[in-house]
C-alpha positions in Angstrom: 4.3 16.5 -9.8 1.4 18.8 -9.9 -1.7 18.7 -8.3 -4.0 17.4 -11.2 -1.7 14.4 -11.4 -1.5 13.5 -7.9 -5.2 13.8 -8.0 -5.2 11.5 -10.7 -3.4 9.0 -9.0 -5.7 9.1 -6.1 -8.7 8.7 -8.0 -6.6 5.6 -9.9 -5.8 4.4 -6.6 -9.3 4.4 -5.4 -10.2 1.8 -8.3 -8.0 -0.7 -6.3 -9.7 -0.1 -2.9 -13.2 -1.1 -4.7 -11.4 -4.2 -6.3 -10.6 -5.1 -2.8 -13.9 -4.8 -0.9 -16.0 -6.4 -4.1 -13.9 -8.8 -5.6 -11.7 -12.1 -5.3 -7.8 -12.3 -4.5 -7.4 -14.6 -7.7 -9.6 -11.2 -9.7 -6.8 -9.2 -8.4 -4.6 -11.3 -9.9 -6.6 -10.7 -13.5 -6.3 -7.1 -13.0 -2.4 -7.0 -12.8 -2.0 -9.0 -16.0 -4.5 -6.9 -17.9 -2.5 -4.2 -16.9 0.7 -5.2 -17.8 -0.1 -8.0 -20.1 3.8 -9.3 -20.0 3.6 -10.9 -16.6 3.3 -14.2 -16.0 -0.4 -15.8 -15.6 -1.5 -17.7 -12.4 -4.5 -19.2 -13.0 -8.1 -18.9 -14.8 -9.7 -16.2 -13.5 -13.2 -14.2 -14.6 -12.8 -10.8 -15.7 -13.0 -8.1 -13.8 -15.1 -4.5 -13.7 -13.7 -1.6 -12.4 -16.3 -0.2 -10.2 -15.5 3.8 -10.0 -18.0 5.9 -7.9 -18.4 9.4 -8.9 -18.6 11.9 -6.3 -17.8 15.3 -6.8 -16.6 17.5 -9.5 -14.2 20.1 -8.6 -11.8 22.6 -10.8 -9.1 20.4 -10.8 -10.9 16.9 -11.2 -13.4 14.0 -10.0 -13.3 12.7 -6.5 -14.1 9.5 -6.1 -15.9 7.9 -2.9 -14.2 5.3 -0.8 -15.9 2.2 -0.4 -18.5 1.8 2.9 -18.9 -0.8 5.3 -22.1 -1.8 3.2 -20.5 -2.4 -0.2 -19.2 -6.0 1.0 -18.5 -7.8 4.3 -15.4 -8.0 6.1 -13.0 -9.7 4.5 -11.7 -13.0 6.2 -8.0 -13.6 7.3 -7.4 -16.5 4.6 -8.8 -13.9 2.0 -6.4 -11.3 3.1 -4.2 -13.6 3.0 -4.5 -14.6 -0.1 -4.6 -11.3 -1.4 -0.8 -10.0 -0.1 0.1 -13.7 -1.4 -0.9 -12.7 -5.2 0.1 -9.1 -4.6 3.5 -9.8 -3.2 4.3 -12.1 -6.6 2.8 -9.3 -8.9 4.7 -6.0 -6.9 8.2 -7.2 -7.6 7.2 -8.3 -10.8 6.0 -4.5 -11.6 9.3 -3.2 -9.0 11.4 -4.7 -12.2 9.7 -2.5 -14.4 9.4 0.6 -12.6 5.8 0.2 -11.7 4.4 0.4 -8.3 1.0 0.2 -8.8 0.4 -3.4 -6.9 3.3 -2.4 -4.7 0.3 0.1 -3.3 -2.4 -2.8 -3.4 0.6 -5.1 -1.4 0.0 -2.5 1.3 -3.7 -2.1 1.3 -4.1 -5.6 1.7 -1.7 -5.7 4.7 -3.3 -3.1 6.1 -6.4 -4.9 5.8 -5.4 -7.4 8.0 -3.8 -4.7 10.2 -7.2 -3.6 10.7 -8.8 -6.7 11.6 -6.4 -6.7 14.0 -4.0 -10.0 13.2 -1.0 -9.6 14.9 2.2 -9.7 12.5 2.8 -13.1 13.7 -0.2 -14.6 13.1 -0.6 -12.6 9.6 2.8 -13.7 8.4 1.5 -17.7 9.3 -1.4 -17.0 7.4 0.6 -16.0 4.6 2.9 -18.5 4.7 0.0 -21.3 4.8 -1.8 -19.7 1.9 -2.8 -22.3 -0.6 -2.2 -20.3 -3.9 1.1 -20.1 -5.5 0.4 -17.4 -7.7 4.4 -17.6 -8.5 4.1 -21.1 -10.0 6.7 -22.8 -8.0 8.0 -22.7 -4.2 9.1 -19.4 -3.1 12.8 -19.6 -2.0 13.6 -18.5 2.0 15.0 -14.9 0.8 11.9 -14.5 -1.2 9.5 -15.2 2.0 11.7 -13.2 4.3 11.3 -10.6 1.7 7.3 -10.8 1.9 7.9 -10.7 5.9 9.7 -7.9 5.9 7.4 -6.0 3.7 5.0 -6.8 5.8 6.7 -5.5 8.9 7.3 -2.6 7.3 3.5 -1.6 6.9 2.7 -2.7 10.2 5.8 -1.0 11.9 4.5 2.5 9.5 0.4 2.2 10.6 1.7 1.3 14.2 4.2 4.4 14.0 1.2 7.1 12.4 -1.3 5.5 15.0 -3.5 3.9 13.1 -5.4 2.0 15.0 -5.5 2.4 19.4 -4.2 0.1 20.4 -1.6 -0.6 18.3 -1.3 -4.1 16.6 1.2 -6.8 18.0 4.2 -7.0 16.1 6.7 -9.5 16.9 9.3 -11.0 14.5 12.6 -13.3 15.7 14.8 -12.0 12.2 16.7 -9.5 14.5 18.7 -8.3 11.5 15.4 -7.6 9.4 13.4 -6.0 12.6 16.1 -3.7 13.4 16.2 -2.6 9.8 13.1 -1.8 9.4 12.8 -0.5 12.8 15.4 2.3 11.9 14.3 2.9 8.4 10.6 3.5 9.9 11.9 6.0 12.7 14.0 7.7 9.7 11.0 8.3 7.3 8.6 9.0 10.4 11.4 11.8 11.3 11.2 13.1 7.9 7.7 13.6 7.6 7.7 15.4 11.0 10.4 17.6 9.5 8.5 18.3 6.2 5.3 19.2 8.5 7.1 21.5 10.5 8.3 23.1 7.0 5.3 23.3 5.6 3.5 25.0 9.2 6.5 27.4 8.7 6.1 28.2 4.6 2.8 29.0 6.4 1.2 26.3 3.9 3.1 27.1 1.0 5.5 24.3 1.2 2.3 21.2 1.1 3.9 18.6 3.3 2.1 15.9 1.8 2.8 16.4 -1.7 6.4 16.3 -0.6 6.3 13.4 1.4 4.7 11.4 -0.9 6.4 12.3 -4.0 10.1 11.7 -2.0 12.1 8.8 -3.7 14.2 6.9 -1.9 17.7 8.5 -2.6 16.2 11.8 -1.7 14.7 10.0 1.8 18.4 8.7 2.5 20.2 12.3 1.4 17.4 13.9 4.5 18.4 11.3 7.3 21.8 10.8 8.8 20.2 8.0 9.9 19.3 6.0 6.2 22.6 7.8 4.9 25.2 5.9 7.9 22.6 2.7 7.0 22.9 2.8 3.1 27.2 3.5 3.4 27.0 0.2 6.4 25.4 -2.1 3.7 28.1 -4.7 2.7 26.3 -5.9 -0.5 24.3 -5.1 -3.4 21.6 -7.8 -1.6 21.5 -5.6 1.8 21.1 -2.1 -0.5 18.5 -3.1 -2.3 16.7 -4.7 1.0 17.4 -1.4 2.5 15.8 0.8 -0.7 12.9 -1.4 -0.9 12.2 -0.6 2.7 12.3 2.6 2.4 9.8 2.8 -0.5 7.3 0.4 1.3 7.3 3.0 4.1 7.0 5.9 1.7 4.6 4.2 -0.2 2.4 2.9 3.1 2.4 7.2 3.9 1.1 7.7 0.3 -1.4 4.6 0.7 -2.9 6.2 3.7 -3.5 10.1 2.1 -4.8 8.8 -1.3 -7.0 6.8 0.7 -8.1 9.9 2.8 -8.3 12.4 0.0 -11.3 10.1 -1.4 -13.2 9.5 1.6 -12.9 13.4 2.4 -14.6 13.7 -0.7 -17.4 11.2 -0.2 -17.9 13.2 3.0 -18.2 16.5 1.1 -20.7 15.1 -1.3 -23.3 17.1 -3.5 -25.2 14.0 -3.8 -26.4 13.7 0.1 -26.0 11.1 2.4 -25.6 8.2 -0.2 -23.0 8.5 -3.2 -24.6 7.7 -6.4 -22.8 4.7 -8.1 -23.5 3.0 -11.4 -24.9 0.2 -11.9 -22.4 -3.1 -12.2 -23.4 -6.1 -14.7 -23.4 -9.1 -12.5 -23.4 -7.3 -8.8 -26.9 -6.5 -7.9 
C-alpha cells in the first residue's frame, strides 16, 4: 500500500482515538452502526461528531493531533470496560465482513486499561461484570474466552514492545489459550525484529513499519517456523481460526501503536505552536 493511504488510515484512525477520550462506550456503539449500517443495533444512543483536529499540512497529506491529557479526564475502569464490551461484539461483526476498523478500537480500549494499569485479571472481571449486552443475549463460554484471549493478546504485545515500565500483570489459568498466544506473540515480536534488521540493512529503503503493519496473517505464518509448525498442529477449523485471529490482533495491536505515534509526532511538529487549533464542536464547550 502506498504511503498516502497508510497515511490516510492514520489520520482515520485518529478519529477513533478522539471518540474515545470525548465520548460514551454506548456513542461508540452509534459510530459502528452508522458505519456499516447492516449490523445489529444495541440500544438508543445520541449521535455522534467526529471531532478531527487539523495539524499540519504536508506533501503527502493532513496530520492530525492526538488527543491531550486536557481534552477529557481519565477514563474509569467500568467505562473501559464497557467500551471493549461494545467493541468486542461490533469487531467480529466487521471480522465477518472483512473490516477491521473496530478490531483497532477493540485494542485501543484494552490498551486503555493497560495503561491505567489493571492487571489482565482484574480487566477481564471487569469485562465479564459489565452491565451492557451490546450482543442482545448471553455470550456463550467460547465467545467470552474469545474476548479473553483477545485481550491477552494486546496485553502480552504492549508487555512484549515495553509499553509501559513496569510491565502490567498478566495472569490467565486457560493454559491452552496463554501458551497460544504466548508463542504467537514471541513469533510476530521475532518478525518485526527481523524486518527492522532488514530495513537498517536496505539502509532505510526497505521501511520496516510499512511492512510490518501491512503483513497479513498467511504471510506472518509463511516468515515463522514457529506460526508455520503451530498452524500445521491445529486439529480443527475452530483452533485455525483462534490461531489467525491471534495473529492479526497482534499485528493489528503493532499497527495500533504506530498510527497512534505518527499523529502525536505530528502534533509535536506543529506550525500552530504550543496549542493545536481545533474547531469548534456543537454541544462540547
Amino acid at each position: 500500500m502506498a504511503s498516502l493511504p497508510k497515511l490516510l488510515v492514520a489520520a482515520s484512525l485518529l478519529s477513533w482515538f478522539s471518540l474515545i477520550h470525548s465520548f460514551s462506550p454506548t456513542r461508540l456503539a452509534q459510530v459502528s452502526r452508522s458505519t456499516h449500517p447492516r449490523m445489529t443495533p444495541h440500544r438508543r444512543v445520541f449521535p455522534v461528531l467526529s471531532k478531527l483536529k487539523p495539524n499540519k499540512s504536508t506533501n503527502r497529506t493532513v496530520l492530525y493531533a492526538a488527543p491531550t491529557a486536557n481534552d477529557s479526564e481519565s477514563l474509569a475502569p467500568e467505562t473501559i470496560a464497557e467500551m471493549i464490551e461494545v467493541s468486542f461484539i461490533q469487531s467480529c461483526l466487521q471480522l465477518a465482513s472483512g473490516y477491521i476498523d473496530v478490531l483497532k478500537l477493540f485494542i485501543v480500549s484494552v490498551k486503555a486499561g493497560y495503561e491505567a494499569n489493571l492487571s489482565f485479571e482484574v480487566l477481564s472481571k471487569l469485562v465479564e461484570e459489565c452491565p451492557v449486552n451490546s450482543a442482545g443475549r448471553d455470550l456463550a463460554n467460547e465467545e467470552k474466552d474469545l474476548r479473553s484471549e483477545w485481550i491477552l493478546v494486546v496485553y502480552e504485545m504492549l508487555n512484549g514492545l515495553k509499553v509501559s515500565e513496569p510491565m502490567v500483570e498478566v495472569i490467565n489459568n486457560n493454559q491452552c489459550a496463554k501458551e497460544r498466544v504466548h508463542q504467537v506473540v514471541l513469533s510476530v515480536l521475532a518478525i518485526k525484529k527481523e524486518l527492522e534488521s532488514e530495513d537498517e540493512q536496505s539502509g532505510g529503503k526497505q521501511d520496516a513499519i510499512v511492512a510490518i503493519t501491512s503483513l497479513s496473517v498467511d504471510e506472518a505464518i509463511r516468515r515463522s517456523d514457529l506460526l508455520t509448525k503451530l498452524n500445521d498442529s491445529c486439529n480443527t477449523p475452530i483452533e485455525q481460526a483462534l490461531l489467525k485471529n491471534d495473529i492479526r490482533v497482534a499485528i493489528l495491536a503493532i499497527k495500533v501503536l504506530e498510527e497512534e505515534k505518527l499523529c502525536s509526532e505530528g502534533s509535536s511538529s506543529s506550525d500552530f505552536g504550543g496549542e493545536v487549533p481545533r474547531p469548534p464542536i456543537p454541544g462540547t464547550s
